[in-house]
N, C-alpha and C positions, 0 to 999 in steps of 0.2 A: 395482493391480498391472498393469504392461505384459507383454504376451504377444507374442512373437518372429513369429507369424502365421504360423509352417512348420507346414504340412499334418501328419495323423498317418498317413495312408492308406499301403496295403501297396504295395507294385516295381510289381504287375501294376496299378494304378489310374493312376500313375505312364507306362508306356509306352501305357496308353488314349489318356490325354491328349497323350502325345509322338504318337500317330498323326493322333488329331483335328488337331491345331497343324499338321501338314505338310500335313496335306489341304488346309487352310485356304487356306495357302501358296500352295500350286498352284492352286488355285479362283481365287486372287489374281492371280498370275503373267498369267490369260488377260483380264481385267477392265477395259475402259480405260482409261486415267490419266482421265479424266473421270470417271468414275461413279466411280471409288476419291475422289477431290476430294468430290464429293457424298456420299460416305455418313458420309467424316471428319465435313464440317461436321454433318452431320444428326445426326453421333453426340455432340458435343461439346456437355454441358450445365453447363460449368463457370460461364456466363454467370447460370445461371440461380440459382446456389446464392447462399449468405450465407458466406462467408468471413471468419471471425472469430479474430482473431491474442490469444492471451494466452499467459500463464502459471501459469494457474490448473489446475494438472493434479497436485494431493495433496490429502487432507483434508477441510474443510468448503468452502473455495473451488471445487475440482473437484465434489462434491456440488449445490454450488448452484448452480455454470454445467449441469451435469449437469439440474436441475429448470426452469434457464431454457428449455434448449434444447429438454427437451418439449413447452410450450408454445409455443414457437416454432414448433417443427414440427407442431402440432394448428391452429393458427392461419395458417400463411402455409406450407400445404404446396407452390407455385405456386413458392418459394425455399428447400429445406432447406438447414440449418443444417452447413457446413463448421468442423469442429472444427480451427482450425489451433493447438492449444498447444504449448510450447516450452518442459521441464523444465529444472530445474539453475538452482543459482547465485543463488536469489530474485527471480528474473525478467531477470539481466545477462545469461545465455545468450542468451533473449526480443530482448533488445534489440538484440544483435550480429546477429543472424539478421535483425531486422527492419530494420536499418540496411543491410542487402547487398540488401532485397529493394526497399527502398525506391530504394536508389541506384539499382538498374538500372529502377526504373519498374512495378516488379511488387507493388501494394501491394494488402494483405486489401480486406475491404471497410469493416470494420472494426479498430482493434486498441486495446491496453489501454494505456494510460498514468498515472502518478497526475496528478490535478488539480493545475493551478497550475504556475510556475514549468517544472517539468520536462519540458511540451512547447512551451518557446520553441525550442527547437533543430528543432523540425519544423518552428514557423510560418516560422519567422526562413528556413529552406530551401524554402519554398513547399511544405511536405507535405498540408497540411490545408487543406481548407477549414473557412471558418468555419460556425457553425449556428448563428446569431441566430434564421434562418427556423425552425428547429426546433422552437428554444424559445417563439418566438410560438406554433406550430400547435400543439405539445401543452399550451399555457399551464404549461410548465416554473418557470418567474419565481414564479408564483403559490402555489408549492410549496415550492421551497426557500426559505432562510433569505435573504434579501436579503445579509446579508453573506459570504455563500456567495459566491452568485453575485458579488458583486463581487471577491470574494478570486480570483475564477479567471477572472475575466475579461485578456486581453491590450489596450491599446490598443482598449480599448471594444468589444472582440466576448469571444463565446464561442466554445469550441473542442473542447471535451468534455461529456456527460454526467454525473456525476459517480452510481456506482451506490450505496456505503457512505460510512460515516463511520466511522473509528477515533480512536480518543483518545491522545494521545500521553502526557498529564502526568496518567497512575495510580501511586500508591502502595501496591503491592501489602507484607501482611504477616502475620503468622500469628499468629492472641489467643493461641492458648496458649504460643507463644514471647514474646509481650508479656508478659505476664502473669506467667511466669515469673520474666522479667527485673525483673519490676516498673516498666514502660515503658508511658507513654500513649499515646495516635496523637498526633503533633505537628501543630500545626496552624498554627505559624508557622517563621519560620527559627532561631531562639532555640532553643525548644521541640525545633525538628527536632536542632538538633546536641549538645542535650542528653541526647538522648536514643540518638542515634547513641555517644556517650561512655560511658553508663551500662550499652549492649550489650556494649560490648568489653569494659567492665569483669566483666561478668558470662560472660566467655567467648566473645563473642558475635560473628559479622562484623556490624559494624553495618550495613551498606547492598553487599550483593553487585551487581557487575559481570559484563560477559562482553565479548568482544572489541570493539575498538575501536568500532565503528558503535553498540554498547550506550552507550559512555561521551561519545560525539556527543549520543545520544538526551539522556542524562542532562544535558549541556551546555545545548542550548535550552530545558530546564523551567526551569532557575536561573538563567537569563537572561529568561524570563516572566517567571516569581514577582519579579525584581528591578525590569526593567523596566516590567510591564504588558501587554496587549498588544495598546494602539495607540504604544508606547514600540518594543517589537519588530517591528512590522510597520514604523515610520519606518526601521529599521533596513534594509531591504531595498531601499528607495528609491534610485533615482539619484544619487550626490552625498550620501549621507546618513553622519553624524558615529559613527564609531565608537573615537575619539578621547576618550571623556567619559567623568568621574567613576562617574554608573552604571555602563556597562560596564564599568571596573573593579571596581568591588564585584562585578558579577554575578562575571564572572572568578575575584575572589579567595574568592567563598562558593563556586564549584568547585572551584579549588584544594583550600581545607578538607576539603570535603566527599570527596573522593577518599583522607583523611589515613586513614576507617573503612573501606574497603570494601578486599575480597580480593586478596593478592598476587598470586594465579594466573589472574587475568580474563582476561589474552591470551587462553589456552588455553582460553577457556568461551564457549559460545555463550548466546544469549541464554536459550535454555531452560536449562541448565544453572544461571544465574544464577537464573532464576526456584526452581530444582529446590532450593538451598539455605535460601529463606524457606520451601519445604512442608517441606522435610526438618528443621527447627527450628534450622540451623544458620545460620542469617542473620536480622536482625528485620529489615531492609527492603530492596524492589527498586522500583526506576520502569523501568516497564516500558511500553507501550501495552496496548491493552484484547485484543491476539490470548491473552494471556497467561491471560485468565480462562478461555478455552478448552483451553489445557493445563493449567492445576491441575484443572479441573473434569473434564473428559476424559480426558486420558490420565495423569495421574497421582490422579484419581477424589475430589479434595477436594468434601467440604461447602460451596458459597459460605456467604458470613457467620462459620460455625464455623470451618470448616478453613484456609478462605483469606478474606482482607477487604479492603480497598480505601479508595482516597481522594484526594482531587487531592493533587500534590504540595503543603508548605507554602507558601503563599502566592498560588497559584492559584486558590484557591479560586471560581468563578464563573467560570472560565476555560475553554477546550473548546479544546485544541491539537490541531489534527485534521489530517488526511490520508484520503486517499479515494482506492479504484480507478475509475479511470472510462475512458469509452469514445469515440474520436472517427472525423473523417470522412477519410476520406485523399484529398488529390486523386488522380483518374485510378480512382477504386473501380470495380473492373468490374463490380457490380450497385448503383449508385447510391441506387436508388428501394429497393430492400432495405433497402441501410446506414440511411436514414433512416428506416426505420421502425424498424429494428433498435434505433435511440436512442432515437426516442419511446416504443417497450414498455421499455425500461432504464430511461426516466424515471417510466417508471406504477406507480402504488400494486401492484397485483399483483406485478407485476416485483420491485420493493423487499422488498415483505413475502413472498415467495416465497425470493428470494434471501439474505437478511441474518439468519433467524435460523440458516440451517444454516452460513453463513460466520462469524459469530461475531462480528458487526459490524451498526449499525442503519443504518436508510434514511437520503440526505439528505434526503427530505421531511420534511416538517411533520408530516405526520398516520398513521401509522403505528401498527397496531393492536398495543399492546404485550402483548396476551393472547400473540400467538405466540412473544412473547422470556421468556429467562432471567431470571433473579433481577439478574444483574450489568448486564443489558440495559437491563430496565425502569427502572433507576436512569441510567443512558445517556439513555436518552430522555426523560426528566426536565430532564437537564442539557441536553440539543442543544435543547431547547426554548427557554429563557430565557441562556443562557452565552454573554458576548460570545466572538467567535472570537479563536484565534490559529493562523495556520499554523506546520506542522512543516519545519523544515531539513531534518531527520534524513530525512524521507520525501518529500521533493522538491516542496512546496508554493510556498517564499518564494523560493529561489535557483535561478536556471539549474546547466545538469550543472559546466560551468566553475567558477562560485562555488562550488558544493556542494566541488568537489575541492579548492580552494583552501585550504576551512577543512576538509575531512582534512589535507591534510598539515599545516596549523597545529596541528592536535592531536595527529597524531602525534606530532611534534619534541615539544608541551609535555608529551606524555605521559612522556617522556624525562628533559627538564627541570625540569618544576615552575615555569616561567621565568613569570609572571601576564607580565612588562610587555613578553618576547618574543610572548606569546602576540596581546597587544593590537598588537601593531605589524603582525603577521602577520595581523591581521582588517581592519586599517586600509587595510593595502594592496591585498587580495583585493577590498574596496569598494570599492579605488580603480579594480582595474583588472580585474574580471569583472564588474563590474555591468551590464546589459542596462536 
């Protein structure tokens, strides 16, 4: 809860202070302009602090920058930790704020970004420096997933931290509405929209929706599951073919697949979407993994019993991820801070401090799964052996440019239904946002 910070105190505490303040004044008034110069600077320890730009300010996210920053502050009392967060809008408020701070030169010392693709638009403007040196000194490399860190690499450096891992291609559903329905978990595409047929038939939405950015999400799992995903990551390349028989199929198994799901998804957000597989009125959602934190939490399901899970069909062995992480801005006014500030984001504490109250597991490797969930531990299971694929949806593979291009190709097909408008409209956006 945010609190307005206006004082409770009665009139008379009120003109105390109004007296103190004038005295002050005048104490002022007789004071050199020299010695006033000196006491400015002597008083100014903005130098000194950690200035750290996110949007992590609701829920398990605020919770677990919340447990970072005590550590922080018990460890490196010499730089306390400035909470610069930025509510609203899923972090685009964050980003407009920080694009005005950035332009005029005024940047945190740190700020949040997700890995991948989506801060080309800083490097490409000279925002960031890079941190290779980082990753040597804290032996970063040694930790992560190797195709981690190549997935986020720019033109052979690094440029962020990378603090979670979220999973993009979950199929979230409810046994007792399976069960009901007399519907197995599908495990292939066959299977899947066989079973999406025999929902409806039974009353059922087979596969609920929520606004647009939900049915993007839905978009790149059945373009994994189609292509693969070193099939989907070629995708993203300079010059790469989006023009081909695959893609079409991926295409036309979205197409279909949108034939079961609810008319009213405009008007629903993604939890909403989620809120009809617990309420038994939908048998499936693809969702990411924040999801298992709202059936389990705030609408208080049983993992396993009440709510269950599974890659999308065809995914299987696949880990579409996205991740919050953190980098270095050129011009940082405490420097030697920021850097450390990365290297405890990259340390096992950090990780297993931060990720089971966010709702999300470490990039590392080694991650003590006593402290996660039931949904978790199965997470970390899969981030171990599951080749990668990055998420569109969440700004991994395409610059912001790209990313926009194929909104509005989906809006229109949302429209439409148009598959071969649709492809033409991917065709071009490779042509001409590619980085």
């Amino acid at each position: 809860m945010q609190h307005s910070g206006r004082s409770r105190r009665g009139p008379r505490a009120h003109w105390v202070r109004l007296a103190v303040l004038l005295g002050a004044l005048a104490a002022l008034a007789v004071v050199p302009a020299t010695s006033v110069a000196k006491s400015q600077k002597a008083a100014s320890p903005q130098a000194n602090e950690l200035s750290v730009f996110s949007w992590w300010t609701g829920g398990g996210e605020a919770h677990g920058l919340e447990a970072l920053i005590k550590i922080w502050n018990k460890n490196h009392p010499e730089a306390p930790f400035k909470n610069e967060t930025v509510a609203g809008g899923a972090g685009s408020n964050a980003k407009a704020v920080l694009a005005q701070r950035l332009a005029a030169h005024k940047p945190p010392d740190s700020f949040q970004g997700h890995a991948g693709a989506e801060l080309q638009d800083y490097i490409k403007a000279g925002q960031l420096d890079n941190i290779d040196a980082i990753y040597k000194q804290y032996k970063l490399s040694k930790v992560f997933p190797a195709q981690l860190i190549n997935q986020i690499k720019y033109k052979g450096h690094l440029y962020s931290v990378p603090v979670n891992i979220h999973r993009a291609n979950i199929l979230w559903y409810n046994p007792a509405t399976l069960k009901k329905a007399g519907v197995k978990v599908p495990t292939t595409w066959g299977a899947f929209t066989a079973a999406l047929s025999k929902c409806q038939d039974a009353g059922l939405i087979g596969l609920s929706v929520g606004e647009q950015w939900t049915q993007k999400h839905l978009l790149e799992t059945v373009m994994i599951s189609t292509l693969g995903p070193s099939g989907w990551a070629a995708l993203w390349k300079k010059g790469a073919n989006w023009n081909t028989a695959k893609v079409k199929t991926a295409l036309q198994r979205y197409h279909d697949l949108l034939d079961y799901t609810n008319s009213d998804s405009a008007s629903l957000t993604w939890q909403d979407a989620s809120k009809l597989v617990a309420d038994g009125k939908a048998c499936f959602n693809v969702m990411g993994d924040w999801a298992d934190g709202y059936f389990r939490i705030d609408l208080k399901k049983k993992p396993v019993s009440g709510y269950n899970w599974t890659a999308v069909p065809g995914t299987n062995g696949v880990y579409d991820w996205l991740s919050d992480s953190f980098t270095l801005p050129k011009g940082a006014p405490n420097p030697t801070a920021a850097k450390q500030w990365l290297g405890f984001l990259g340390s096992k504490q950090a990780q297993d401090t931060f990720n089971p109250l966010k709702g999300s597991i470490p990039a590392r490797k080694d991650a003590n799964p006593k402290l996660y969930d039931t949904y978790l531990k199965w997470a970390l299971q899969q981030w171990k052996h599951d080749k990668l694929a990055g998420s569109l949806t969440h700004g991994v593979v395409a610059n912001n440019a790209w990313n926009t291009a194929v909104d509005s190709a989906i809006g229109i097909f949302l429209g439409t239904k148009d598959v071969g408008k649709l492809q033409s409209a991917l065709v071009t956006a490779a042509k001409t946002k590619a980085s």
